[in-house]
ZASE-897598 format. One record per atom (N, C-alpha, C): residue in three letters; x, y, z. Coordinates in steps of 0.001 Angstrom, whole numbers, padded with zeros to 6 digits, always signed. Layout:
<sites>
ALAXYZ...
</sites>
This chain:
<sites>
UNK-053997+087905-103605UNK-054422+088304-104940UNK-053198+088676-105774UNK-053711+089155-107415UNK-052625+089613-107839UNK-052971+090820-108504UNK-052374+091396-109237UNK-052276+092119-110345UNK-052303+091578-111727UNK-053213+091819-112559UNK-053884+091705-114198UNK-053224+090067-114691UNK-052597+089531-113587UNK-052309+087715-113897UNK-052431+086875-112470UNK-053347+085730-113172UNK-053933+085469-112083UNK-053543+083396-112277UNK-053944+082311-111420UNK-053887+081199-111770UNK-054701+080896-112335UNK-056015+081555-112694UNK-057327+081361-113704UNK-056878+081601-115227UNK-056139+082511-115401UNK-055114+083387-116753UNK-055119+081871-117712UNK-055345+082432-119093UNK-055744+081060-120302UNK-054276+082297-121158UNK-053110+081477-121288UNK-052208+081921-122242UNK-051881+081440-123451UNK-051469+082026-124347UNK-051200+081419-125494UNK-050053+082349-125794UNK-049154+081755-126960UNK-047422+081918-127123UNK-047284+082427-128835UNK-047631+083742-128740UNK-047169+084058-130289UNK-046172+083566-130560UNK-045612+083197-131772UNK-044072+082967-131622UNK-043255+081524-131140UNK-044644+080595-130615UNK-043775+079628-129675UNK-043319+078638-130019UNK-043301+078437-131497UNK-042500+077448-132002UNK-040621+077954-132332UNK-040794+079455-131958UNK-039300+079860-132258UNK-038550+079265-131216UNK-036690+079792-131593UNK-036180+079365-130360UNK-036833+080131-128880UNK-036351+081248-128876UNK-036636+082058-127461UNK-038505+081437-126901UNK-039390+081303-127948UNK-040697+081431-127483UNK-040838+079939-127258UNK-040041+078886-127646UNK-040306+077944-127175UNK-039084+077162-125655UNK-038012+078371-125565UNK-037404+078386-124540UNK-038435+078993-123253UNK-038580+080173-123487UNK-039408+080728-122210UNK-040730+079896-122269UNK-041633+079356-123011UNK-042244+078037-123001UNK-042337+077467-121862UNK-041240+076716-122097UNK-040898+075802-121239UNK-041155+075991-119697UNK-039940+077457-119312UNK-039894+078380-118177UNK-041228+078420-117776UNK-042471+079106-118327UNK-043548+079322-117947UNK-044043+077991-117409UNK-044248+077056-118156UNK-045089+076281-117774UNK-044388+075381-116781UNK-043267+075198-116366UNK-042126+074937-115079UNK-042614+075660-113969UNK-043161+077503-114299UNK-043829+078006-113316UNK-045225+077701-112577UNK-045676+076789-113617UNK-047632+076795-113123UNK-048316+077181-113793UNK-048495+078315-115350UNK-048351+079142-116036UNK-050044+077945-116643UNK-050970+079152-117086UNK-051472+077997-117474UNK-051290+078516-119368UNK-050565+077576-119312UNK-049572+077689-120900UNK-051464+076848-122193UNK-052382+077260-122449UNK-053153+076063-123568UNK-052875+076621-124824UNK-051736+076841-125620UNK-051277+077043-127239UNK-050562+077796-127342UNK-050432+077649-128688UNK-049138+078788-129681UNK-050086+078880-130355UNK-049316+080008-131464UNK-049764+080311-132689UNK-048606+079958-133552UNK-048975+079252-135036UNK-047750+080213-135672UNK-048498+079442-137415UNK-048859+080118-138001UNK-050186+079827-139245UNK-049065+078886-140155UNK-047537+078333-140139UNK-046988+077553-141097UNK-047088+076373-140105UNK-047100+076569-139038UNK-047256+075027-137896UNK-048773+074902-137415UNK-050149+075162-138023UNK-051101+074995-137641UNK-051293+073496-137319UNK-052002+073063-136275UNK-052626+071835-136565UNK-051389+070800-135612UNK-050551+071462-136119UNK-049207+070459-134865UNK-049202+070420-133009UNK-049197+069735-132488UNK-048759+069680-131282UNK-047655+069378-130487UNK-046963+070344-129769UNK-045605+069747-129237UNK-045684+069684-127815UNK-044258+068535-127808UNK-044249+068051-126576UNK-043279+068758-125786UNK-043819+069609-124702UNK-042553+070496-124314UNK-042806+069703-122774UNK-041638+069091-122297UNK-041351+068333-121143UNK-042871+067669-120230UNK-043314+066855-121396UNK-044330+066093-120949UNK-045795+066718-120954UNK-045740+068016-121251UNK-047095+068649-121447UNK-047530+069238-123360UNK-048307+068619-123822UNK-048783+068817-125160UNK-049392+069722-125356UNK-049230+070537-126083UNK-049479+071933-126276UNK-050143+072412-127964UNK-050926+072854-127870UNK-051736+072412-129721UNK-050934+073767-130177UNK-051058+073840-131298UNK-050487+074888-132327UNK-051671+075613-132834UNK-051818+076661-133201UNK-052912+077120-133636UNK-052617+078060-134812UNK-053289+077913-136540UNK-052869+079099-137026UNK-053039+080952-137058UNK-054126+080748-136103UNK-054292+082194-135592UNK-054696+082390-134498UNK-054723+083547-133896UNK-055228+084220-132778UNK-056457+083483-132338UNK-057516+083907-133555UNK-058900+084067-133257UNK-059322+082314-132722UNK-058416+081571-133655UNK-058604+079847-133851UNK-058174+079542-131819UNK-056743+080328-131464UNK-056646+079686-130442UNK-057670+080128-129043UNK-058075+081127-129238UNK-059162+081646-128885UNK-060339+080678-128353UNK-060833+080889-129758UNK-061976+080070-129589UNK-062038+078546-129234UNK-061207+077741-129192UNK-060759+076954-128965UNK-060028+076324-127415UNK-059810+077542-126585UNK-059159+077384-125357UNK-059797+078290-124242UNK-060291+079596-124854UNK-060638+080425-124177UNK-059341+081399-123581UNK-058147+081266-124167UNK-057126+082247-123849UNK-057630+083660-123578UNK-057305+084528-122652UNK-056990+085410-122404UNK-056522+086423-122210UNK-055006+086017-122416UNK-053208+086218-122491UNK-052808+085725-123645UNK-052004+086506-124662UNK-050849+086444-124794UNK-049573+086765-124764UNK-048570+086414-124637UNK-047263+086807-124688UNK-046322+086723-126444UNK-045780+087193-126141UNK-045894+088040-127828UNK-043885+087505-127958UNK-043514+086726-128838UNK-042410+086479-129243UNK-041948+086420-130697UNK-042814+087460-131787UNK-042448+087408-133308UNK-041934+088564-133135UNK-040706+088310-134339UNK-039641+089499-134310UNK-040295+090876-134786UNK-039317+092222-134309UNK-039891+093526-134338UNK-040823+093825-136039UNK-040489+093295-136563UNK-041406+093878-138253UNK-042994+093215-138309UNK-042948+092403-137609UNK-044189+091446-137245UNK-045026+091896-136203UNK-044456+092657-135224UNK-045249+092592-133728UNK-046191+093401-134456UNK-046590+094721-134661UNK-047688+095159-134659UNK-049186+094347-135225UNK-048934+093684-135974UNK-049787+092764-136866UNK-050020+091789-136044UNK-049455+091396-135334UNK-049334+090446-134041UNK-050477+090720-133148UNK-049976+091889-132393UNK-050536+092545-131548UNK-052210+092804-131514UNK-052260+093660-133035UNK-053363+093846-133858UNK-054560+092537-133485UNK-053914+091097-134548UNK-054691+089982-134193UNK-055148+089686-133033UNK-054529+089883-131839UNK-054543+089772-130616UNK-055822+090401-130022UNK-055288+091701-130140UNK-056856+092408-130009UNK-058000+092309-130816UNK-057961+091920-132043UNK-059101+091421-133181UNK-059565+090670-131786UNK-059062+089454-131663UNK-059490+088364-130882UNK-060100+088285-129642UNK-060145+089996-129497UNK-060911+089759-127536UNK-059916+089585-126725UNK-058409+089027-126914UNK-057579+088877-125986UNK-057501+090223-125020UNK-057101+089897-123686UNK-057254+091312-122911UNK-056646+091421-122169UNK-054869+090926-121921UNK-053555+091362-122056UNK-052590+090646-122733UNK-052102+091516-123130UNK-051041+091339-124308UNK-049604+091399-123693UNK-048633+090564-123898UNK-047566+090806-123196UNK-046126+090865-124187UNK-045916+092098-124805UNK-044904+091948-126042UNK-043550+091896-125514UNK-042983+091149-125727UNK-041786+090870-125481UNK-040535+091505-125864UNK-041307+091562-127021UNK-040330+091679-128350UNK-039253+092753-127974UNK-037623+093225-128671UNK-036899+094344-128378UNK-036828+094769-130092UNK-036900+096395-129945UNK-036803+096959-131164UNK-037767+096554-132306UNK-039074+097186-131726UNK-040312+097318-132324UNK-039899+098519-132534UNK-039978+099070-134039UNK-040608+100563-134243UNK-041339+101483-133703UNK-041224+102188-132739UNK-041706+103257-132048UNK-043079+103661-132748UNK-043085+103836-134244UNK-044513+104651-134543UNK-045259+103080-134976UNK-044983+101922-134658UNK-045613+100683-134675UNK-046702+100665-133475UNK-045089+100269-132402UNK-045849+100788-131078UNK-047074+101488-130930UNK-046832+102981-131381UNK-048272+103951-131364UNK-049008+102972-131778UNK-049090+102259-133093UNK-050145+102467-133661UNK-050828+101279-132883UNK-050080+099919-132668UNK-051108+098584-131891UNK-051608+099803-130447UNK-050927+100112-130180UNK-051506+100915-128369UNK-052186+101151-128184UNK-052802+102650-129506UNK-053774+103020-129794UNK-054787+102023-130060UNK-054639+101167-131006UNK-055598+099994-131210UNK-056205+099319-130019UNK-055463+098904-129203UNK-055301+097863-127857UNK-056142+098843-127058UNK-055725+100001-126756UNK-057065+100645-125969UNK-057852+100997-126429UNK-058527+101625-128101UNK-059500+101286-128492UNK-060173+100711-128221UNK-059463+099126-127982UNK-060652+097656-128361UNK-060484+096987-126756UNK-059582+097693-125618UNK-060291+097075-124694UNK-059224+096348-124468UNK-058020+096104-124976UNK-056914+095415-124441UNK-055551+095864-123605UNK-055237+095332-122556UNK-053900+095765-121799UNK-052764+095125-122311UNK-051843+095884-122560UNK-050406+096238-123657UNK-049216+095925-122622UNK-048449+095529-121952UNK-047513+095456-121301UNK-046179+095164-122128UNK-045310+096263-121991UNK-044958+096738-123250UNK-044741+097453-124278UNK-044009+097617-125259UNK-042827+096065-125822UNK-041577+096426-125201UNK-040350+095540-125163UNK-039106+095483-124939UNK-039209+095321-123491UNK-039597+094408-123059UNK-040197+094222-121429UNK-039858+092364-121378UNK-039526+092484-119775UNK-039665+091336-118954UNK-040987+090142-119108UNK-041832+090832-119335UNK-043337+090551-119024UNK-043583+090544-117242UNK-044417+089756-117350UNK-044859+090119-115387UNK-044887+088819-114973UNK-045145+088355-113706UNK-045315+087433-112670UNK-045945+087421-111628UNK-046765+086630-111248UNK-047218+086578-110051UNK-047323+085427-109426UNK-046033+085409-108287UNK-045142+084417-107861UNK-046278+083092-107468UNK-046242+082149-107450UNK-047015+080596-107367UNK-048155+081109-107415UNK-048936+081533-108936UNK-049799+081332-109218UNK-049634+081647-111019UNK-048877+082615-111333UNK-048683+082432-112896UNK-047517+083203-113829UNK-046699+083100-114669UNK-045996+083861-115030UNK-045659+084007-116587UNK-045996+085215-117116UNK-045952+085487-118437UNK-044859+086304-119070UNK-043912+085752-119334UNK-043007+086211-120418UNK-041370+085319-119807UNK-040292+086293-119582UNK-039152+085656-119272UNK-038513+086179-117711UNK-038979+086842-116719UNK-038867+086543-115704UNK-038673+085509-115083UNK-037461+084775-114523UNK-036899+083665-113958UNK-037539+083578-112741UNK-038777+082344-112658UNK-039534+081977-111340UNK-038925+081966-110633UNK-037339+081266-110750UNK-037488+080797-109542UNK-036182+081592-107888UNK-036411+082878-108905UNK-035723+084290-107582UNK-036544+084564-106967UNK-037751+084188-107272UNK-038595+084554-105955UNK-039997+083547-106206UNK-039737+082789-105635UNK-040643+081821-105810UNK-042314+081529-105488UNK-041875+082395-104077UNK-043527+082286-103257UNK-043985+083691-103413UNK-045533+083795-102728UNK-046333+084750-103177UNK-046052+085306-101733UNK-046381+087188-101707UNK-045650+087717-100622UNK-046502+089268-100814UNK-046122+090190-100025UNK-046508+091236-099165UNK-046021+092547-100393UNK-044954+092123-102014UNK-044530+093826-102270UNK-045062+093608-103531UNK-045551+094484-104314UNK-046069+094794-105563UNK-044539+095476-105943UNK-044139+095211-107202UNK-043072+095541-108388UNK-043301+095856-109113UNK-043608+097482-109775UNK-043093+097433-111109UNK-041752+098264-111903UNK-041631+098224-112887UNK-039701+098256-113151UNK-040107+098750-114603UNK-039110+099673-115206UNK-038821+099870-116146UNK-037728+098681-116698UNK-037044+098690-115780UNK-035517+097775-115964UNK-035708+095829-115884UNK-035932+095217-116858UNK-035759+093825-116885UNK-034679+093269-115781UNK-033496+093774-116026UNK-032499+093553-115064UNK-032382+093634-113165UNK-033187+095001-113696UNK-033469+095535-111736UNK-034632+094728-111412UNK-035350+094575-112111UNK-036588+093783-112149UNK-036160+092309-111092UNK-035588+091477-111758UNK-034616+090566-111167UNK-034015+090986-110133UNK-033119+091689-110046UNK-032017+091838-109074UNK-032695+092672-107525UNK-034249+093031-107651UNK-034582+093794-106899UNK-035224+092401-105880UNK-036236+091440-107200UNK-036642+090485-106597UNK-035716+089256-105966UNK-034658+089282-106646UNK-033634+088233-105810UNK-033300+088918-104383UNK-033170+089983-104334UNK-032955+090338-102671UNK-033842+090837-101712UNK-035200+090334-102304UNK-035874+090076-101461UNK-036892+089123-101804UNK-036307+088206-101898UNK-036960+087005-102550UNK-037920+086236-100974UNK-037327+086424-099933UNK-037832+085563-098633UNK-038538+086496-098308UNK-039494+087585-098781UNK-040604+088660-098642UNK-041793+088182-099251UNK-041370+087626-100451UNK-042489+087751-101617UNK-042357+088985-102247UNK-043577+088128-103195UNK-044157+088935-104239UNK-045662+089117-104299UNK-046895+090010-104680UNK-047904+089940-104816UNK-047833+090195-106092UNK-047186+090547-107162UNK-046572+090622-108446UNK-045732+091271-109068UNK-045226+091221-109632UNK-043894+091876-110219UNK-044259+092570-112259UNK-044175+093471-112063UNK-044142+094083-113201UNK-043312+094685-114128UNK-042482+094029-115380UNK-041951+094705-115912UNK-042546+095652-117407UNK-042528+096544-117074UNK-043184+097500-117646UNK-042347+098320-119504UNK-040953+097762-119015UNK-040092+097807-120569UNK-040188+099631-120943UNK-038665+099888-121186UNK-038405+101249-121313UNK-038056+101564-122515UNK-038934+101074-123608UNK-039262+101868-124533UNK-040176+103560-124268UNK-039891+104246-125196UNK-040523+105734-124880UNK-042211+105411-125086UNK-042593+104696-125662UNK-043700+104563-125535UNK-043947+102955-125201UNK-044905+102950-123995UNK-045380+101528-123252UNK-046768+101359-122783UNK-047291+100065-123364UNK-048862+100404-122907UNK-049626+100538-121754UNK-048656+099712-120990UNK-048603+099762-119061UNK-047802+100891-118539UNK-048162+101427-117688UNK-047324+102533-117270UNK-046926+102683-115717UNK-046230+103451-115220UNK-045633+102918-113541UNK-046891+103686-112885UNK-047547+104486-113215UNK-049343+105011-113083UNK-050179+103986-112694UNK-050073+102869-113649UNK-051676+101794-114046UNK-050668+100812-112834UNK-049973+100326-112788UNK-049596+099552-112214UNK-049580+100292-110462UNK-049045+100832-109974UNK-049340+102081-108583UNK-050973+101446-108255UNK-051591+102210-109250UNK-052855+102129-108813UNK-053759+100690-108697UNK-053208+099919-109554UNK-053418+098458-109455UNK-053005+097397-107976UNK-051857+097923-107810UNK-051521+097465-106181UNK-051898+098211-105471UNK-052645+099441-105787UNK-053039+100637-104492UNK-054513+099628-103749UNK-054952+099099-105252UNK-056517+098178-104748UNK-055830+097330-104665UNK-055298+096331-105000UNK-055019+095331-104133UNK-055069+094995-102775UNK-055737+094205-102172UNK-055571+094011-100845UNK-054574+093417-099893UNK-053645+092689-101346UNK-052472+091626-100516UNK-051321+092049-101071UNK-051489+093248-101199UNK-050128+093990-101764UNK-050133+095164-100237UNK-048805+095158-099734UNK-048975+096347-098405UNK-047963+096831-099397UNK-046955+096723-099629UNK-045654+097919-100121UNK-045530+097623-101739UNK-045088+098951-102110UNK-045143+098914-103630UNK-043199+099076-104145UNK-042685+098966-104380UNK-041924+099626-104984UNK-041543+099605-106321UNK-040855+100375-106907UNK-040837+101306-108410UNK-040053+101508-108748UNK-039133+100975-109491UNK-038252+101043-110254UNK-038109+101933-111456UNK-037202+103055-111676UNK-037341+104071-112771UNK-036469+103950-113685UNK-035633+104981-114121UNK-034424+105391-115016UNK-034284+106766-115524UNK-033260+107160-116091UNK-032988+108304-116705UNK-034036+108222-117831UNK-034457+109724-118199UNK-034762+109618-119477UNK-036249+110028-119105UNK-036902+110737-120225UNK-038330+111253-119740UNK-039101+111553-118709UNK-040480+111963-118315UNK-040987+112109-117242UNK-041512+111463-116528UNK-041601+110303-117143UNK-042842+108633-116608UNK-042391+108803-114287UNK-040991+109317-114183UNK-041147+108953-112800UNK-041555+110407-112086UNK-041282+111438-112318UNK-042141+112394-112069UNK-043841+112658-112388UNK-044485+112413-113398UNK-045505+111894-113275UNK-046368+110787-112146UNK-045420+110044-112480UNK-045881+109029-111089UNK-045500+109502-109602UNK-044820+110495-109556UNK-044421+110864-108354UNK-046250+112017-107975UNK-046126+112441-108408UNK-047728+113502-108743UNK-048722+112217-108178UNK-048775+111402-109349UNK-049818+110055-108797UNK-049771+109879-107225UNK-048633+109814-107186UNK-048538+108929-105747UNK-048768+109755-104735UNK-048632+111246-105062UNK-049105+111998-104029UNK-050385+112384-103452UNK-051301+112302-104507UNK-052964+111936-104785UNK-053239+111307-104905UNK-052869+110165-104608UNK-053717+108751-104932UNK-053386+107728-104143UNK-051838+107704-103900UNK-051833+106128-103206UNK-051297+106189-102002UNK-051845+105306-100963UNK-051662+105647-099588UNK-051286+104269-098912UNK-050605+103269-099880UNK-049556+102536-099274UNK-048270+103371-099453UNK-047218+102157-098819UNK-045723+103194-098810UNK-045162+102738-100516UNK-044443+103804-100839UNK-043763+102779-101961UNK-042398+103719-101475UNK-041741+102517-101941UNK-040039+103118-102121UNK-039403+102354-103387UNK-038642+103155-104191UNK-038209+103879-104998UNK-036292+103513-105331UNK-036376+102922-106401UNK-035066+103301-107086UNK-035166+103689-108511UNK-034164+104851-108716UNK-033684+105415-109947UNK-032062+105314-110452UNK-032483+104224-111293UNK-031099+103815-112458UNK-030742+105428-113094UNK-029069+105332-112823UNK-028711+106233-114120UNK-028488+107399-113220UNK-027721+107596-111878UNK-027247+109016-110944UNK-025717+109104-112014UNK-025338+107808-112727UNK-023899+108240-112782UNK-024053+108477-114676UNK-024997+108642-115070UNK-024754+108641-116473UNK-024762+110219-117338UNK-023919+110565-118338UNK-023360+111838-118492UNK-024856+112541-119075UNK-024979+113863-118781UNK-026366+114401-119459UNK-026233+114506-120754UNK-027467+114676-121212UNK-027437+114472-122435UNK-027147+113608-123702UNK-026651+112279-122966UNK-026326+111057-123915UNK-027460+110007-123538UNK-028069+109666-124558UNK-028962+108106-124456UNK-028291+106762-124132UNK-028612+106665-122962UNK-028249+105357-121914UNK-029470+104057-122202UNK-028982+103280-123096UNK-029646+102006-123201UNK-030862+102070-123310UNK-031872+101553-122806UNK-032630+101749-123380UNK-033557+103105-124055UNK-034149+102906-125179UNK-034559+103967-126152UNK-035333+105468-125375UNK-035611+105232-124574UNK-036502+105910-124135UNK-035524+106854-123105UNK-034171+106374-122636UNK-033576+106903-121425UNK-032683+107881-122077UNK-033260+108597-122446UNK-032390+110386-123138UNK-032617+111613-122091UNK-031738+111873-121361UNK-031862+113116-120524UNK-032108+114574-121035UNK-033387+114853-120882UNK-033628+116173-121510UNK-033957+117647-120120UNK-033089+118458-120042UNK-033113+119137-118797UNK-033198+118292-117429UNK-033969+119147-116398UNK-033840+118594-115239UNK-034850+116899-115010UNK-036090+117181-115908UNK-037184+116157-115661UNK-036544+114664-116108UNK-035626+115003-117072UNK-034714+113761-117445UNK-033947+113016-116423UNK-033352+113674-115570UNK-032424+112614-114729UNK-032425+112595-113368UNK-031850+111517-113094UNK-032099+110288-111970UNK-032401+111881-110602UNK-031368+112739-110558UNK-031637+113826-109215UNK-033112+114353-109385UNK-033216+114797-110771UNK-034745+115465-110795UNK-035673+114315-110021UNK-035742+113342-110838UNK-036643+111983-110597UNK-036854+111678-108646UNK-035124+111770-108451UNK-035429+111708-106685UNK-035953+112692-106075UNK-036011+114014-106514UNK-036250+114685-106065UNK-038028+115302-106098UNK-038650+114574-107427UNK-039693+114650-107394UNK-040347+113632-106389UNK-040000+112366-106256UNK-040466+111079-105559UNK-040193+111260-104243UNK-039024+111890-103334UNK-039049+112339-102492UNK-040133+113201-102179UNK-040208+114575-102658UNK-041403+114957-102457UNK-042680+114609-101940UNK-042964+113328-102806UNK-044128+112675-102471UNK-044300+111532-101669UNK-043135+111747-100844UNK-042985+111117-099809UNK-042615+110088-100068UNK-041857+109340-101050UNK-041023+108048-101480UNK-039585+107939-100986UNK-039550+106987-100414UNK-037965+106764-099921UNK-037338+106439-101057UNK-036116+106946-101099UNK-035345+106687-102738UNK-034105+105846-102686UNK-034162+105046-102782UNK-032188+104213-102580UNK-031641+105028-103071UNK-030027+104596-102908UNK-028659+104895-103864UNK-028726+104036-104604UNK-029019+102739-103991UNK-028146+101588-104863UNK-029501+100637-104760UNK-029462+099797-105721UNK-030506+098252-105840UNK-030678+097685-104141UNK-029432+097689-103655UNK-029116+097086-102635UNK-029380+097146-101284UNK-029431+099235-101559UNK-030180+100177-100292UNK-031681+100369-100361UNK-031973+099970-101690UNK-033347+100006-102057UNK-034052+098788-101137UNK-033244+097608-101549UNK-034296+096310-100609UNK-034006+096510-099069UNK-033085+097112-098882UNK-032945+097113-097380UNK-033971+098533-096819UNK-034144+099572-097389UNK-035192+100030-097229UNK-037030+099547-096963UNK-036602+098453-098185UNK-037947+097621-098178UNK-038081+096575-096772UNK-037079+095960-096419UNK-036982+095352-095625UNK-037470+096239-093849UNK-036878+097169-093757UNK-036778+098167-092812UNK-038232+098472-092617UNK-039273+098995-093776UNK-040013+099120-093459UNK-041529+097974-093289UNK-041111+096979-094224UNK-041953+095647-093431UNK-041942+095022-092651UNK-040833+095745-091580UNK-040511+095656-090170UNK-041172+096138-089523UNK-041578+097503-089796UNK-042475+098238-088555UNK-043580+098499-089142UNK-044601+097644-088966UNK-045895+097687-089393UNK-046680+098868-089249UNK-046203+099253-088252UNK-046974+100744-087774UNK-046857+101733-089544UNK-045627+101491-089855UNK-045094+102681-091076UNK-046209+102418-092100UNK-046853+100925-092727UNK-047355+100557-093851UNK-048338+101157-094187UNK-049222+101932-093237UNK-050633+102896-093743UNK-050591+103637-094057UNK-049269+104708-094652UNK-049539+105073-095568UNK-047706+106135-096024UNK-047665+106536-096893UNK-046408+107224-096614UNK-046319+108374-096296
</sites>
């Protein structure tokens, strides 16, 4: 199984006549992706040929909708646009949204989020990877092919980068899906919804969680995980070497007292019984270690 993307998943490509949305395009549907439209209301009515597969254009949401039965979209119009984007999206019944976008306005953000759970839609997102779920579907710009086959660990990541670099080294494990969750201060998926999403999963045994400096999102989830989830997860936190009190890349990673940084963060997740790397590197070999001894996987 997977997590909230599946090979049944009907996508459509805000944005996908741009460069990037008709680059990752491509990527997706290279993956299996079931790619049926774009949007973009000055190219209505056009169809392009992206490496042998024809793809209709649609001038709105609601049109590609009704028309395909999409489900998904992935969101590639620049930050002054996304909310209105987003908005249509959910007008439309769509019921995950995957914003891509970097440097959306924070009180934008609020406002589609709020909307999106109003009306019943999942937000993954903005300034995010999007997600994957290895040979069966993949939505946004996650590179298929670091981990190609479907496998035994649920992922989700604040970090686009670790996101990658966690799944390339343990790419001969699998994936049951990979989540990038994007570290803006406010995100509509959270390392919470996702936990508990591989907690039901049945073909997910190990979770691991990728954090960062900056707010409480991994102490919170450390609480979660102590009440709630009774696979193992193990744990890396970006940002042991970054100075307090300065904002480290992404928007959201501002160290405020102890709940802000990477020691607090290990030290809450420890707690709850999470093995914590040093490094990306000690992290998969942790992972590795323990999908070794099966006995460990019931619970942490």
């Amino acid at each position: 199984m997977a997590i909230f993307l599946t090979e049944q998943s009907k996508i459509i490509v805000q944005g996908m006549t741009g460069a990037e949305g008709m680059k990752h395009t491509r990527r997706m549907l290279a993956a299996g992706s079931g790619i049926v439209g774009g949007v973009n209301p000055r190219k209505a009515g056009t169809v392009l040929d992206l490496d042998g597969r024809r793809i209709p254009v649609f001038g709105s949401v609601h049109e590609a909708v009704a028309a395909t039965g999409a489900d998904v979209t992935v969101v590639f119009v620049p930050p002054p646009f996304a909310k209105a984007a987003v908005r249509e999206a959910v007008d439309a019944r769509i019921g995950l949204a995957v914003v891509i976008t970097e440097g959306v306005p924070v009180h934008d953000t609020v406002d589609f989020q709020a909307y999106a759970r109003a009306h019943g839609t999942r937000i993954i997102g903005p300034n995010c990877p999007g997600l994957i779920s290895p040979g069966r579907s993949n939505a946004g710009i996650i590179p298929a092919d670091i981990a190609p086959e479907p496998g035994r660990i649920g992922l989700v990541s604040k970090s686009g980068t670790l996101t990658y670099q966690l799944m390339y080294e343990l790419k001969e494990y699998g994936f049951s899906s990979a989540v990038g969750i994007g570290g803006d201060p406010v995100v509509g998926t959270t390392h919470i919804d996702c936990l508990s999403a591989f907690e039901a999963d049945p073909d997910t045994e190990l979770i691991v969680m990728i954090g960062e400096i900056g707010g409480d999102a991994e102490e919170r989830a450390a609480d979660h995980i102590a009440a709630h989830i009774t696979k193992p997860v193990i744990a890396y936190v970006a940002g042991f070497t970054a100075p307090e009190g300065r904002t480290m890349g992404h928007a959201g990673a501002i160290v405020s007292g102890s709940s802000g940084t990477a020691e607090g963060k290990r030290k809450a997740l420890e707690a709850a019984g999470v093995q914590v790397g040093a490094t990306p590197t000690e992290t998969a070999a942790l992972v590795v270690a323990r999908l070794a001894a099966p006995d460990t996987l019931a619970k942490n």
